[in-house]
Backbone as JSON Lines, residues from 0, in Angstrom:
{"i":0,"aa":"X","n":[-0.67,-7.31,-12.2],"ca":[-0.17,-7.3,-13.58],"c":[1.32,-7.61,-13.56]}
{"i":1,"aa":"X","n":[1.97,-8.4,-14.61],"ca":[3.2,-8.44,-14.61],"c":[4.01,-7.64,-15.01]}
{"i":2,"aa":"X","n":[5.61,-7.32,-15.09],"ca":[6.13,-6.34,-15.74],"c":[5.81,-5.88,-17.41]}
{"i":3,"aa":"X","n":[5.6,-7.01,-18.11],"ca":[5.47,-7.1,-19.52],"c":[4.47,-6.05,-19.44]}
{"i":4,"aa":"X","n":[3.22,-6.39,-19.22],"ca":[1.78,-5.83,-19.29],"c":[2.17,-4.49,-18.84]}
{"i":5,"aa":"X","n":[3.22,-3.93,-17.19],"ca":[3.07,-2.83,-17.36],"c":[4.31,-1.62,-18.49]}
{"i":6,"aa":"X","n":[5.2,-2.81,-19.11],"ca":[6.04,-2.09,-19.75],"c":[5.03,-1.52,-21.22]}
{"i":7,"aa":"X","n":[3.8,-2.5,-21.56],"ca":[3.06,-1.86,-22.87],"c":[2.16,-1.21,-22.68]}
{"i":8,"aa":"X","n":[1.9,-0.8,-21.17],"ca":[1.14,0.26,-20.87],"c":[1.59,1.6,-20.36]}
{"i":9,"aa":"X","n":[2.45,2.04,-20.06],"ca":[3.49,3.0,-19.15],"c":[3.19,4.52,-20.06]}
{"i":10,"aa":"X","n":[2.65,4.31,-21.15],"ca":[2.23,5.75,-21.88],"c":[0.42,5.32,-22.21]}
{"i":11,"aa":"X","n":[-0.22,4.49,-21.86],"ca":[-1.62,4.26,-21.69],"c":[-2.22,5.41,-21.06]}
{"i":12,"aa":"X","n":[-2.79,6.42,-21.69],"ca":[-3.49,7.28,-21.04],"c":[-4.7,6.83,-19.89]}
{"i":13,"aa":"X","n":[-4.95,5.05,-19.9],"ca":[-6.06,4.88,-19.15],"c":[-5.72,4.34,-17.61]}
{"i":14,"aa":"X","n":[-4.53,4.36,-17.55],"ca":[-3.91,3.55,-16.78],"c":[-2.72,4.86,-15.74]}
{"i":15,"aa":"X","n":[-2.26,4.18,-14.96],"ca":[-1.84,5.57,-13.88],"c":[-0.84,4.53,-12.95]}
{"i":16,"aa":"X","n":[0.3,4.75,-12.93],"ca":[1.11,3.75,-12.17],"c":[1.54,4.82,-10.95]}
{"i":17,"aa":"X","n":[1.57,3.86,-9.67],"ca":[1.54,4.7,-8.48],"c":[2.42,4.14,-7.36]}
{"i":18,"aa":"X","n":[3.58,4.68,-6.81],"ca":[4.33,3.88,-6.43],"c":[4.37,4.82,-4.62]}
{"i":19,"aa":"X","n":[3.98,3.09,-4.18],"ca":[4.02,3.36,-2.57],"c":[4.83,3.1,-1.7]}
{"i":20,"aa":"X","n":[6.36,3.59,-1.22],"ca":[7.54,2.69,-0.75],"c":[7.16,3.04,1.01]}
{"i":21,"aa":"X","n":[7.93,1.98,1.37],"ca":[8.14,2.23,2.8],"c":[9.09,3.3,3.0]}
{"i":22,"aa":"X","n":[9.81,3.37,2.32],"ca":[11.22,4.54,2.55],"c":[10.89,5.27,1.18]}
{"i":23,"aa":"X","n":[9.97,6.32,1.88],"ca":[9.16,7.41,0.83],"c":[10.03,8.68,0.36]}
{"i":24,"aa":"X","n":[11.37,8.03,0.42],"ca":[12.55,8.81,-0.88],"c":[12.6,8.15,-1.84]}
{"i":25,"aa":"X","n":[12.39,6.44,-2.27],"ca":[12.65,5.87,-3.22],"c":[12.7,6.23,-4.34]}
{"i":26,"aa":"X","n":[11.12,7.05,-4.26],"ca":[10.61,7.59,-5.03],"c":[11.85,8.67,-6.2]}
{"i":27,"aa":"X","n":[12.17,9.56,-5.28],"ca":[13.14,10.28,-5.3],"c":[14.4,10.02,-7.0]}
{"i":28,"aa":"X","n":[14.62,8.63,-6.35],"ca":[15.75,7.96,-6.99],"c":[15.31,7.15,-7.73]}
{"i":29,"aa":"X","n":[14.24,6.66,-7.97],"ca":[14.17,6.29,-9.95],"c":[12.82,5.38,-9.27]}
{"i":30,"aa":"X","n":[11.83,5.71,-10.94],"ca":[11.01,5.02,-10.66],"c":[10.26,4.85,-11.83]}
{"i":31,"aa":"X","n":[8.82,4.2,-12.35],"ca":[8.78,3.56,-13.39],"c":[8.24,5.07,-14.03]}
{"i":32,"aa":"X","n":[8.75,5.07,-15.61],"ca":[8.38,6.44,-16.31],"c":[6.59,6.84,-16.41]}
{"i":33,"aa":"X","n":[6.27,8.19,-15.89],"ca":[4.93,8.18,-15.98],"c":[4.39,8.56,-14.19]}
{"i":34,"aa":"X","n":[4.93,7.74,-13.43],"ca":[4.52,7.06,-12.23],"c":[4.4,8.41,-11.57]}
{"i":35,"aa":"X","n":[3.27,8.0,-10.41],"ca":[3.49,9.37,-9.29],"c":[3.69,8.57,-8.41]}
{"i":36,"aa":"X","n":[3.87,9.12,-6.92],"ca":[4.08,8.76,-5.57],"c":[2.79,8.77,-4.8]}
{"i":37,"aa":"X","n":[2.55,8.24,-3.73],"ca":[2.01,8.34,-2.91],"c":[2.92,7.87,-1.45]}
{"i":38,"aa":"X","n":[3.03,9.15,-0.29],"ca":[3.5,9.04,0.75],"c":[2.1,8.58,1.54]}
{"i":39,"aa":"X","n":[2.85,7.09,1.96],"ca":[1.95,6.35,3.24],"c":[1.87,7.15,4.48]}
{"i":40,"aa":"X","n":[2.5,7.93,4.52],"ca":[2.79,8.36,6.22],"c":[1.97,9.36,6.12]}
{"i":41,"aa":"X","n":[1.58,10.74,4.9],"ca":[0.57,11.65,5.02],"c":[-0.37,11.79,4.4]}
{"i":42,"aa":"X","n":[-0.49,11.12,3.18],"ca":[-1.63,10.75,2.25],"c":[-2.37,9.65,2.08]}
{"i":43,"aa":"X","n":[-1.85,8.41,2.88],"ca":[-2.67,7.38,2.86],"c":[-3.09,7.02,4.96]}
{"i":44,"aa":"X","n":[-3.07,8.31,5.3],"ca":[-3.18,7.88,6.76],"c":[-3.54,9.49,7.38]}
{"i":45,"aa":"X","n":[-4.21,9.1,8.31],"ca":[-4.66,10.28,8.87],"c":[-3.68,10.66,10.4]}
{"i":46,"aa":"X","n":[-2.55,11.53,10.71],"ca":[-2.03,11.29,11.69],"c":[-2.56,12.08,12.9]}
{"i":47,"aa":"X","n":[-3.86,12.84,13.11],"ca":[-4.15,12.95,14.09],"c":[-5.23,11.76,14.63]}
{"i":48,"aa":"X","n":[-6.16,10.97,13.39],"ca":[-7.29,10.09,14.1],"c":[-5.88,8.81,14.14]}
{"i":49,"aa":"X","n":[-4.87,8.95,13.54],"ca":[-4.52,7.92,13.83],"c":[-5.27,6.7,12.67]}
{"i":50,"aa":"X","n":[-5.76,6.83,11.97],"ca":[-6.47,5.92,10.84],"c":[-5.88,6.05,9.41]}
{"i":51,"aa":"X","n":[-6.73,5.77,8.71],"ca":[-6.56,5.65,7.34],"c":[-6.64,6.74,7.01]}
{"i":52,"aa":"X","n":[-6.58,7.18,5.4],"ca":[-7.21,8.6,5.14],"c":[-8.06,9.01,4.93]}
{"i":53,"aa":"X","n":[-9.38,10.04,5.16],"ca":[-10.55,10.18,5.03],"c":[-11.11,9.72,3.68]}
{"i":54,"aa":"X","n":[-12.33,9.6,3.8],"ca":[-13.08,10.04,2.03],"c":[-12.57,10.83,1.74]}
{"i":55,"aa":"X","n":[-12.46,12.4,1.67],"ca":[-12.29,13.18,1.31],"c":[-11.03,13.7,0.92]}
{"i":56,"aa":"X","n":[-10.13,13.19,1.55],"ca":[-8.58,13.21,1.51],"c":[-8.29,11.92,0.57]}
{"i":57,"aa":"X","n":[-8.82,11.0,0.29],"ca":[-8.4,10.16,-0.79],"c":[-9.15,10.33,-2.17]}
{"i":58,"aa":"X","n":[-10.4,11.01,-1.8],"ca":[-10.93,11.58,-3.29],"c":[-10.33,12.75,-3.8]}
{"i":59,"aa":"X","n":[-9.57,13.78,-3.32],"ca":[-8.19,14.52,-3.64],"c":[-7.18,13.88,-4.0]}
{"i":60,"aa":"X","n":[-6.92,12.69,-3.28],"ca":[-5.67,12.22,-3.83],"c":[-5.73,11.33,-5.12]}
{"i":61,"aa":"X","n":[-7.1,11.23,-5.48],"ca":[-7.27,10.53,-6.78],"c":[-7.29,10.96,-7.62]}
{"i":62,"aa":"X","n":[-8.06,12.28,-7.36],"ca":[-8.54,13.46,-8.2],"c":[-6.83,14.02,-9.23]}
{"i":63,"aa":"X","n":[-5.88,14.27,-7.68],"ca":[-4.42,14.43,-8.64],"c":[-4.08,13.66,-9.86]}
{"i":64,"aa":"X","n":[-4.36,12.4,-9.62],"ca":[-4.2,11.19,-10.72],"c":[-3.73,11.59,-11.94]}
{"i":65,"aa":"X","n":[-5.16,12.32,-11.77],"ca":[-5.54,13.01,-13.74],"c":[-6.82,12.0,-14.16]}
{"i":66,"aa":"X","n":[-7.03,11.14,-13.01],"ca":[-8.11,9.97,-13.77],"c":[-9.38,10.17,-12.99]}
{"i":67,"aa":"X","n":[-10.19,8.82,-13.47],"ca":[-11.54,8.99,-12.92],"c":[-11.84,7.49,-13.15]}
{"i":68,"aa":"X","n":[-13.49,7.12,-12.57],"ca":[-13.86,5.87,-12.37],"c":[-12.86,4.81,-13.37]}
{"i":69,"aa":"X","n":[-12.75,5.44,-14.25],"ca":[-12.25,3.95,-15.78],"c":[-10.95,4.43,-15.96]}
{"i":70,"aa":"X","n":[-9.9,4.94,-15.01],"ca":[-8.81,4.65,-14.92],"c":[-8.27,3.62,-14.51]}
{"i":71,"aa":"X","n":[-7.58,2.57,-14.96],"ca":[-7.0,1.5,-14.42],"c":[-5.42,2.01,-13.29]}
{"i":72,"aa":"X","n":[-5.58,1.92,-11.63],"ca":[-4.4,2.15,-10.77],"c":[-3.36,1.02,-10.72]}
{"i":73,"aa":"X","n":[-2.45,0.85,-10.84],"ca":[-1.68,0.11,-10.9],"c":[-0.52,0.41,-9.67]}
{"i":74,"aa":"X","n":[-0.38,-0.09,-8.75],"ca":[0.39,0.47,-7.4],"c":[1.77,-0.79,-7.4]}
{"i":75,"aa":"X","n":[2.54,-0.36,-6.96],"ca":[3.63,-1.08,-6.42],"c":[4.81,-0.17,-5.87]}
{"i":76,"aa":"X","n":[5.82,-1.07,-4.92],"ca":[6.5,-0.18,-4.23],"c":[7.43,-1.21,-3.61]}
{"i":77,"aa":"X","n":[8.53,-0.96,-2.8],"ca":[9.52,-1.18,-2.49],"c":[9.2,-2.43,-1.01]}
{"i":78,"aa":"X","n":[9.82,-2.99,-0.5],"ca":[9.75,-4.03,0.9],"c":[8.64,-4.89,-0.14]}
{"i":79,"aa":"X","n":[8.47,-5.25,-0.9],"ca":[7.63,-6.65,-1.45],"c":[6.38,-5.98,-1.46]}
{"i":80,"aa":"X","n":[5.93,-4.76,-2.5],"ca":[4.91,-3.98,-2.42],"c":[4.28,-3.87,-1.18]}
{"i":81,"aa":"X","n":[4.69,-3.79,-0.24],"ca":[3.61,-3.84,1.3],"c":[3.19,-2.55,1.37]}
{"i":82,"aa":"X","n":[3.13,-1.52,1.28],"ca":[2.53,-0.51,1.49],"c":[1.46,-0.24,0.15]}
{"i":83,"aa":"X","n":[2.36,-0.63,-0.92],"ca":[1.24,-0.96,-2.48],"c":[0.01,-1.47,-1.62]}
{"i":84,"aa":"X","n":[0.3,-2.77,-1.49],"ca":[-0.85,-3.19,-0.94],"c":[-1.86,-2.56,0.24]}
{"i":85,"aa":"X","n":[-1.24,-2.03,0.8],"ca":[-1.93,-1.06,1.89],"c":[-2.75,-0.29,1.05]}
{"i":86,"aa":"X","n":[-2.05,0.1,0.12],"ca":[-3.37,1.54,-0.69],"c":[-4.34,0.55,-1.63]}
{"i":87,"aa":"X","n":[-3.84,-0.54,-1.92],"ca":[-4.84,-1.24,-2.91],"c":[-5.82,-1.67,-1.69]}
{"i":88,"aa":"X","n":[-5.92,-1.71,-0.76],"ca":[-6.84,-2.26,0.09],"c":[-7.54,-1.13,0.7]}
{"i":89,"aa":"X","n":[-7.23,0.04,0.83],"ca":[-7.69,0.94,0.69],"c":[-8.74,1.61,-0.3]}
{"i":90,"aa":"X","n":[-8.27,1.54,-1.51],"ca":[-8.91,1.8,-2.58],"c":[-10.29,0.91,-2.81]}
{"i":91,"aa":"X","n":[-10.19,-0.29,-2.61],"ca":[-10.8,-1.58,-2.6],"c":[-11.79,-1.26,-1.14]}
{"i":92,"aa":"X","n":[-12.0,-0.48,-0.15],"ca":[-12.73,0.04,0.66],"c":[-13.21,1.1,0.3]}
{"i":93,"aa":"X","n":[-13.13,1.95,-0.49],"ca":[-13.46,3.27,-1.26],"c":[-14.18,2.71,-2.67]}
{"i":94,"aa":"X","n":[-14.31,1.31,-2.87],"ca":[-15.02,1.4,-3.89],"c":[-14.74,0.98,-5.55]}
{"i":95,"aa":"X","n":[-13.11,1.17,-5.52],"ca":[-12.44,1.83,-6.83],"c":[-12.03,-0.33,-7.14]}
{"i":96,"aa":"X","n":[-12.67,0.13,-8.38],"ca":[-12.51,-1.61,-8.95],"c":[-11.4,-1.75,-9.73]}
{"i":97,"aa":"X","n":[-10.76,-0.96,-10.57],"ca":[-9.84,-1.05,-11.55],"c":[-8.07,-0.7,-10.72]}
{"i":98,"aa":"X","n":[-8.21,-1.56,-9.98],"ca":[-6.85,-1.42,-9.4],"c":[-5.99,-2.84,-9.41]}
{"i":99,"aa":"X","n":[-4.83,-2.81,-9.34],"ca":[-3.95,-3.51,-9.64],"c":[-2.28,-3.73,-9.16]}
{"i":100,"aa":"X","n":[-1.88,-4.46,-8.87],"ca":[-0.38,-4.64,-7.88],"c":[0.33,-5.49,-9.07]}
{"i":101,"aa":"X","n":[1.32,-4.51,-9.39],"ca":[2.37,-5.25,-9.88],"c":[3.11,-5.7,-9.34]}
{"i":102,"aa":"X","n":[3.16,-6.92,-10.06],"ca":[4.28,-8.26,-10.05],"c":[5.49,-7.74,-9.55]}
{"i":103,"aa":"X","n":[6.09,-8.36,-8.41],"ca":[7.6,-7.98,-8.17],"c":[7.77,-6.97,-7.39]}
{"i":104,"aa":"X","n":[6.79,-5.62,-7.99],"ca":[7.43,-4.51,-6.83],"c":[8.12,-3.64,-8.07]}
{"i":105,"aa":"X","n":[8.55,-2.75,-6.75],"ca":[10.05,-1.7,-7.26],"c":[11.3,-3.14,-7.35]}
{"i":106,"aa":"X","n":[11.43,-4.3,-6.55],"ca":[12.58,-4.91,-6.46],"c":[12.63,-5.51,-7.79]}
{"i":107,"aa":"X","n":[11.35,-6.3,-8.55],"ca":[11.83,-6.73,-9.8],"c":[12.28,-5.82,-10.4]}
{"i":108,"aa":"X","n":[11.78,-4.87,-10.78],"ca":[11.62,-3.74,-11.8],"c":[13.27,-3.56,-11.78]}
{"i":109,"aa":"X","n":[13.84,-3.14,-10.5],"ca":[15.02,-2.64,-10.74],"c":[16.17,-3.96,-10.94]}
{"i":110,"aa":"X","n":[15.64,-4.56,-10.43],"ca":[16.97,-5.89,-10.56],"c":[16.8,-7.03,-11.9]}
{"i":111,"aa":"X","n":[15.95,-6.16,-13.05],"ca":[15.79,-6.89,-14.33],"c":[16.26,-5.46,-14.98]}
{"i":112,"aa":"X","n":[16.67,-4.57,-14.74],"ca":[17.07,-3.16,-15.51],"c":[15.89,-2.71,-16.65]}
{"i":113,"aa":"X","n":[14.76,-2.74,-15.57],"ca":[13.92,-2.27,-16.54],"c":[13.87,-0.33,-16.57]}
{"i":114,"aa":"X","n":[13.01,-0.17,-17.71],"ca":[13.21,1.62,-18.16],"c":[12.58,2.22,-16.55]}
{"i":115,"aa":"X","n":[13.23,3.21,-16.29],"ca":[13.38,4.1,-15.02],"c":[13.49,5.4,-15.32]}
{"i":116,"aa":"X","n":[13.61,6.32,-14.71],"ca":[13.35,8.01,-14.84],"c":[13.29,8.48,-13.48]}
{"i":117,"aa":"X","n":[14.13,9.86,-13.5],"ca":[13.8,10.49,-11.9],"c":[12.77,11.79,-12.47]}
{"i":118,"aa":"X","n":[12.65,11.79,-13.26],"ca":[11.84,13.07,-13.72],"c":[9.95,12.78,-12.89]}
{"i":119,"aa":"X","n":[9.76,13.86,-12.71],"ca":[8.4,13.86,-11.67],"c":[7.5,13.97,-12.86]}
{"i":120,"aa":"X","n":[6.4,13.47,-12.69],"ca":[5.32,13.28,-13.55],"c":[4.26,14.01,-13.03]}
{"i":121,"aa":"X","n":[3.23,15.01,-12.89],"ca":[1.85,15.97,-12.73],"c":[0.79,15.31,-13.76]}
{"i":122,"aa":"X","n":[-0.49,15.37,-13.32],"ca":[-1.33,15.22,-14.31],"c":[-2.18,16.51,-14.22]}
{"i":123,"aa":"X","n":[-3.08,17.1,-14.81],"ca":[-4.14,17.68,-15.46],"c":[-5.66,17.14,-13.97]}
{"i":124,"aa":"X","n":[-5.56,17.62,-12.71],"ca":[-6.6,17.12,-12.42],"c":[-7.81,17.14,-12.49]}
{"i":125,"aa":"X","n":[-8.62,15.66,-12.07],"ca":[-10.05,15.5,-12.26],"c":[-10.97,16.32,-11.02]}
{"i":126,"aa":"X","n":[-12.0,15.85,-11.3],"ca":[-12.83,15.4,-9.64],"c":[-13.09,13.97,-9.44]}
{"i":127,"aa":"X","n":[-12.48,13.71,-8.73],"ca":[-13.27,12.24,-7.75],"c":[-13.78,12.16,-7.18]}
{"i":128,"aa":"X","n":[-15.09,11.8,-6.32],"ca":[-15.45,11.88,-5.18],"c":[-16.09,10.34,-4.69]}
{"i":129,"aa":"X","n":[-15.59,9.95,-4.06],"ca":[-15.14,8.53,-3.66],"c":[-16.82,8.3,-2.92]}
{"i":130,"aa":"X","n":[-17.36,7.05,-2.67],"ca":[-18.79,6.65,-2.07],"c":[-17.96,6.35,-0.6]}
{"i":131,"aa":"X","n":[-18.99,6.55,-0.12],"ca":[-18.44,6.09,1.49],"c":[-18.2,4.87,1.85]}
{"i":132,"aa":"X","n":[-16.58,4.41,2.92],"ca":[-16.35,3.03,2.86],"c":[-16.95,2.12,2.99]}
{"i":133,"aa":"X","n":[-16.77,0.81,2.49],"ca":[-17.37,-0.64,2.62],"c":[-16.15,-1.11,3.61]}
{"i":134,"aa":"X","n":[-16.87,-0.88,5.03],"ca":[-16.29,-1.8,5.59],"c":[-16.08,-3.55,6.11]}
{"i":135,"aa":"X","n":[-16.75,-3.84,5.01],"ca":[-16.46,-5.04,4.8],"c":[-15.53,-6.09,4.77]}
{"i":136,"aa":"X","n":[-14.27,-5.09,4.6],"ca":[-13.3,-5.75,4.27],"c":[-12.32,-5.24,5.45]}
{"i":137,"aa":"X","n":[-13.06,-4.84,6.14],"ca":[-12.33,-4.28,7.43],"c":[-12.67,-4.64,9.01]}
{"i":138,"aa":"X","n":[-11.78,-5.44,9.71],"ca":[-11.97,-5.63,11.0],"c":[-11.71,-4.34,12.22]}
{"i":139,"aa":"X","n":[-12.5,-4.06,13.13],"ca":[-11.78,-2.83,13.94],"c":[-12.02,-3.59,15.26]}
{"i":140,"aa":"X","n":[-11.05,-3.1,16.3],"ca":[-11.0,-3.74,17.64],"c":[-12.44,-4.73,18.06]}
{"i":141,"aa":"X","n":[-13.08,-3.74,17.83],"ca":[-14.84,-4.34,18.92],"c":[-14.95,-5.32,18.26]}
{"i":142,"aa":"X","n":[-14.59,-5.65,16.61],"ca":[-15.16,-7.34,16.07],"c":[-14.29,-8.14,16.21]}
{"i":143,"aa":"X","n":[-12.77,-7.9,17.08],"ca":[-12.14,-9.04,17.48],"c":[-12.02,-8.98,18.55]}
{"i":144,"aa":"X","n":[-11.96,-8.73,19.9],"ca":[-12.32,-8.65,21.37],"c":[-13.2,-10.04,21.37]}
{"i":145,"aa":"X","n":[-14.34,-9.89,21.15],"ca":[-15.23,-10.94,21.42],"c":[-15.0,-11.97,21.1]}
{"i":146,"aa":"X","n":[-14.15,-12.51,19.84],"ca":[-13.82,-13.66,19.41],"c":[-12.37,-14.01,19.63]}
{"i":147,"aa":"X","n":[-11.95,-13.44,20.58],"ca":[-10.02,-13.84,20.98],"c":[-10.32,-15.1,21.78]}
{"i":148,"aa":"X","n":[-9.73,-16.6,21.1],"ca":[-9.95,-17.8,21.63],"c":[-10.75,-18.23,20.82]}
{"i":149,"aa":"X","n":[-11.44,-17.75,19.57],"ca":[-12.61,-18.28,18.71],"c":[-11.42,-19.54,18.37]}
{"i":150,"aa":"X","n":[-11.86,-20.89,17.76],"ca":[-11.07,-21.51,17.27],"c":[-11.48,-21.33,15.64]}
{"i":151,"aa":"X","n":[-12.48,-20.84,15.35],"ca":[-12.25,-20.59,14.29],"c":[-11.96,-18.85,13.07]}
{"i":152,"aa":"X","n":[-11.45,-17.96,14.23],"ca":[-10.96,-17.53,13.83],"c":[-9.37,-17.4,14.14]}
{"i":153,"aa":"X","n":[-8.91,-16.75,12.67],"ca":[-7.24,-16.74,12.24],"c":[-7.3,-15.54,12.23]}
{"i":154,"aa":"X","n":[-6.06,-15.12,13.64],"ca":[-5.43,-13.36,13.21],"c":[-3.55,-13.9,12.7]}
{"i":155,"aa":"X","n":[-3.32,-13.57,11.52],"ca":[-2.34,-13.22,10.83],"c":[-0.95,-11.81,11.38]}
{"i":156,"aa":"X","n":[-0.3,-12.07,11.9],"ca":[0.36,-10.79,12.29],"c":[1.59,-10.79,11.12]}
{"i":157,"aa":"X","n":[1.27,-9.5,10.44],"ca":[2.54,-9.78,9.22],"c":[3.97,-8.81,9.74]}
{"i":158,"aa":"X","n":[4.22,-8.49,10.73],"ca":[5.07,-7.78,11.13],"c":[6.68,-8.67,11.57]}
{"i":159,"aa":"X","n":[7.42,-7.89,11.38],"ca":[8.55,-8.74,11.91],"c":[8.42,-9.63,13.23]}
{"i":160,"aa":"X","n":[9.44,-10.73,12.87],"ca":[9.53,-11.84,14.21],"c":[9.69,-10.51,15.42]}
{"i":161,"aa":"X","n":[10.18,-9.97,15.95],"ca":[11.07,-8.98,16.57],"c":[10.02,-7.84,17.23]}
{"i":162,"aa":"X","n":[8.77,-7.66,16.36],"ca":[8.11,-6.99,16.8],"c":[7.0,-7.87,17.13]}
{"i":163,"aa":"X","n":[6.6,-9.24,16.63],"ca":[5.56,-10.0,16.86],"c":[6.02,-10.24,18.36]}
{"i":164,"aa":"X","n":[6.67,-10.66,18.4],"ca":[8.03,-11.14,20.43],"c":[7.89,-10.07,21.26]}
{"i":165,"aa":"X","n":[7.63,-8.48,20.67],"ca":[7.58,-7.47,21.87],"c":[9.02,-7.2,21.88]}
{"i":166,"aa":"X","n":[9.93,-8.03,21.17],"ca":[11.27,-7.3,21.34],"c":[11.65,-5.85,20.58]}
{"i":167,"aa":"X","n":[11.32,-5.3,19.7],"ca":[11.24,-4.08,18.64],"c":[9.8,-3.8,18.93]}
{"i":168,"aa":"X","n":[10.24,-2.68,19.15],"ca":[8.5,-1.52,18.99],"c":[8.16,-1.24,17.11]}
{"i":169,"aa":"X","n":[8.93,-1.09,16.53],"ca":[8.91,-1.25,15.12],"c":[9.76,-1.44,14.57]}
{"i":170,"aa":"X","n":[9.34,-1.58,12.65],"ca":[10.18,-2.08,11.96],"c":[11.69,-1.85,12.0]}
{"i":171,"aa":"X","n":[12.74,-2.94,11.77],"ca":[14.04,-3.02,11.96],"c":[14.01,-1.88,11.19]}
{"i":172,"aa":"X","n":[15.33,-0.9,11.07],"ca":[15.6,-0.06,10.23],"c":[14.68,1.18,9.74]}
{"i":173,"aa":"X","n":[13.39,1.37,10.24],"ca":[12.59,2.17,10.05],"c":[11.95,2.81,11.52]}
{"i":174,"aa":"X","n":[11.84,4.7,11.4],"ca":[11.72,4.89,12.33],"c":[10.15,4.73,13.11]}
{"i":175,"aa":"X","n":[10.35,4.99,14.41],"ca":[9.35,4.7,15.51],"c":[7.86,4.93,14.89]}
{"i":176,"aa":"X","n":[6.59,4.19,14.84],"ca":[5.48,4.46,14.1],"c":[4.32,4.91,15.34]}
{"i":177,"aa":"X","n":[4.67,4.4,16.34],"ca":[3.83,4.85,17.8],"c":[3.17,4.09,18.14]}
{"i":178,"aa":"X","n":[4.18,2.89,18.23],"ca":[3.58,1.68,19.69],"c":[3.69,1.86,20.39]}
{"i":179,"aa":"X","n":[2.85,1.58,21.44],"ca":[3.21,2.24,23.12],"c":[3.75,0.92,24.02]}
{"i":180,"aa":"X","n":[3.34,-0.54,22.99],"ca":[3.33,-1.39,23.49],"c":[3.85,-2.97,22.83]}
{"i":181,"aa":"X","n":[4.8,-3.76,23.24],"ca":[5.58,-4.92,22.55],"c":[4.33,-5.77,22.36]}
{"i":182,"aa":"X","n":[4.79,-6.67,21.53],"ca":[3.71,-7.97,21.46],"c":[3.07,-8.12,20.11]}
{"i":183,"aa":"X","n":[2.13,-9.25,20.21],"ca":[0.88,-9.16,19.5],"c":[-0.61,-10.02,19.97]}
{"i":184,"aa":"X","n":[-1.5,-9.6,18.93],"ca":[-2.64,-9.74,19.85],"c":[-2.77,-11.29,20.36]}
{"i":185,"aa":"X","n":[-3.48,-11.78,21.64],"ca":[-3.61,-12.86,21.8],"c":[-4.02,-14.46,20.31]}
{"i":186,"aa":"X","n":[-3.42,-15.3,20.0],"ca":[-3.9,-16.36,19.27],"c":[-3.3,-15.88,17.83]}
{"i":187,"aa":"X","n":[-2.67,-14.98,17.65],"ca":[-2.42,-14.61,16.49],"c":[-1.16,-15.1,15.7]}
{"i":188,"aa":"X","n":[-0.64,-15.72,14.71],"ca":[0.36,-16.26,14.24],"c":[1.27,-15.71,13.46]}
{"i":189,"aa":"X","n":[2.57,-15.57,13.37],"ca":[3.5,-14.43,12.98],"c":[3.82,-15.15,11.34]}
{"i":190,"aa":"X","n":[3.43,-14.08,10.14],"ca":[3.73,-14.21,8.86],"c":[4.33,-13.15,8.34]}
{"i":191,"aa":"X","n":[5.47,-13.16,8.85],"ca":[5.99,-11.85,8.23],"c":[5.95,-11.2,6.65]}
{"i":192,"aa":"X","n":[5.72,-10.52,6.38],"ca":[5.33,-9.86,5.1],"c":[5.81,-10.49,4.04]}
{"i":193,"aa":"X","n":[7.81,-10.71,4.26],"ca":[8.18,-10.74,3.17],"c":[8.31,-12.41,2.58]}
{"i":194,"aa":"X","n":[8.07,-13.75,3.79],"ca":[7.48,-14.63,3.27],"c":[6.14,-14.62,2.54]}
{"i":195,"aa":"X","n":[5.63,-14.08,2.4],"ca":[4.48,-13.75,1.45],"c":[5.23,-13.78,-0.54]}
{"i":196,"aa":"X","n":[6.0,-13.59,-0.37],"ca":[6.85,-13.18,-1.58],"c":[8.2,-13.85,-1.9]}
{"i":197,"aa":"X","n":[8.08,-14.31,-3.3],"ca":[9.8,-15.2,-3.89],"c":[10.61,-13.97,-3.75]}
{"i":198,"aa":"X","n":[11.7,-14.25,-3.51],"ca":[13.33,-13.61,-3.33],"c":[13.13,-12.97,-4.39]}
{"i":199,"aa":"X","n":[12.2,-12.72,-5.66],"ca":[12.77,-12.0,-6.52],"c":[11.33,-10.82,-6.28]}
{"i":200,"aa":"X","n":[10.6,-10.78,-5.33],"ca":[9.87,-9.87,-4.91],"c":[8.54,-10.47,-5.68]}
C-alpha cells in the first residue's frame, strides 16, 4: 500500500499497522500513529531452535493485534522494510491473506514529514490461532544440498557484499547474529537488500 492509502486508514478499525525495524528502538522514537511493534529478534524468531517463531508464539502475537482473520496487517520498518518483509513472509506461511508492506518503509514516511507519535498504542486482545505452516514457500537445507550446481536453480544472497565475501560475520553496524562461518552458499549471487529499493526506500 502506498503512504496515501495508509494515511486514510491509520484510525481504520480493520486495519493494524505494524512496524518491524532492524534497530528495534526505532520504534521507540516515532512511528506511524496507531502502530505497534514487533521485535524480530524475540517475537518473530525462536532463539533457542534457532528458527522462526512457533505457531503458537505467532498466534499470541496476533492475538495482541486486537484483530482476527479480516484484519487487514500492514507492516513496514526501517533498512528498506527488510525485516517488514521477514514477518510478511512469515505471516504468508501461517496462512494470514490480508497482509500488506508499505510503500517506502519508516524511510519515506519520515523524510516526507508525514504524522508520527511516540505514544504506545495496546489493543483489546483477540484469539488467533494460526493453521499449521505451508511450507511451500519455504526452502530448508535438505531441498538445496541436492541441487547445488542445478543450472536451473537461482540462490539469491541478499546480505551485504562484506558478508556475501566472508569478510563480516554480520551486518555492518549491527550486532553479531551467530555465524560461525564467512561466505555464502555455493552458486549463489549477491543482491543486497537495499538494491531491491529506490533511494527514497
Amino acid at each position: 500500500v502506498d503512504a496515501a492509502w495508509a494515511q486514510a486508514h491509520l484510525t481504520d478499525p480493520t486495519v493494524r499497522f505494524v512496524e518491524v525495524d532492524v534497530d528495534t528502538t526505532a520504534y521507540e522514537q516515532s512511528h506511524l500513529p496507531g502502530a505497534i511493534a514487533w521485535n524480530w529478534t524475540s517475537q518473530l524468531s525462536d532463539g533457542v531452535r534457532r528458527d522462526i517463531a512457533s505457531r503458537d508464539d505467532f498466534s499470541a502475537l496476533l492475538s495482541a493485534t486486537g484483530g482476527g482473520p479480516e484484519t487487514t496487517i500492514v507492516l513496514y520498518g526501517d533498512n528498506n522494510n527488510w525485516f517488514a518483509a521477514w514477518a510478511y513472509w512469515q505471516l504468508k506461511l501461517h496462512g494470514w491473506d490480508k497482509v500488506s508492506i508499505l510503500n517506502g518503509g519508516r524511510k519515506y514516511w519520515l523524510d516526507n514529514g508525514l504524522p508520527t507519535t511516540v505514544d504506545t498504542t495496546s489493543y483489546t486482545a483477540t484469539s488467533v490461532t494460526l493453521p499449521e505452516p505451508d511450507f511451500a514457500l519455504r526452502a530448508f537445507r535438505d531441498d538445496i544440498l541436492p541441487r547445488l550446481g542445478d543450472p536451473t536453480l537461482a540462490l539469491v544472497d541478499v546480505r551485504s557484499p562484506g558478508e556475501y565475501t566472508g569478510e563480516l560475520l554480520h551486518m555492518p553496524d549491527y550486532p553479531q547474529e551467530g555465524a560461525l562461518r564467512g561466505g555464502h552458499i555455493p552458486g549463489a549471487c549477491n543482491v543486497p537488500w537495499a538494491r531491491a529499493a529506490n533511494e527514497d526506500g
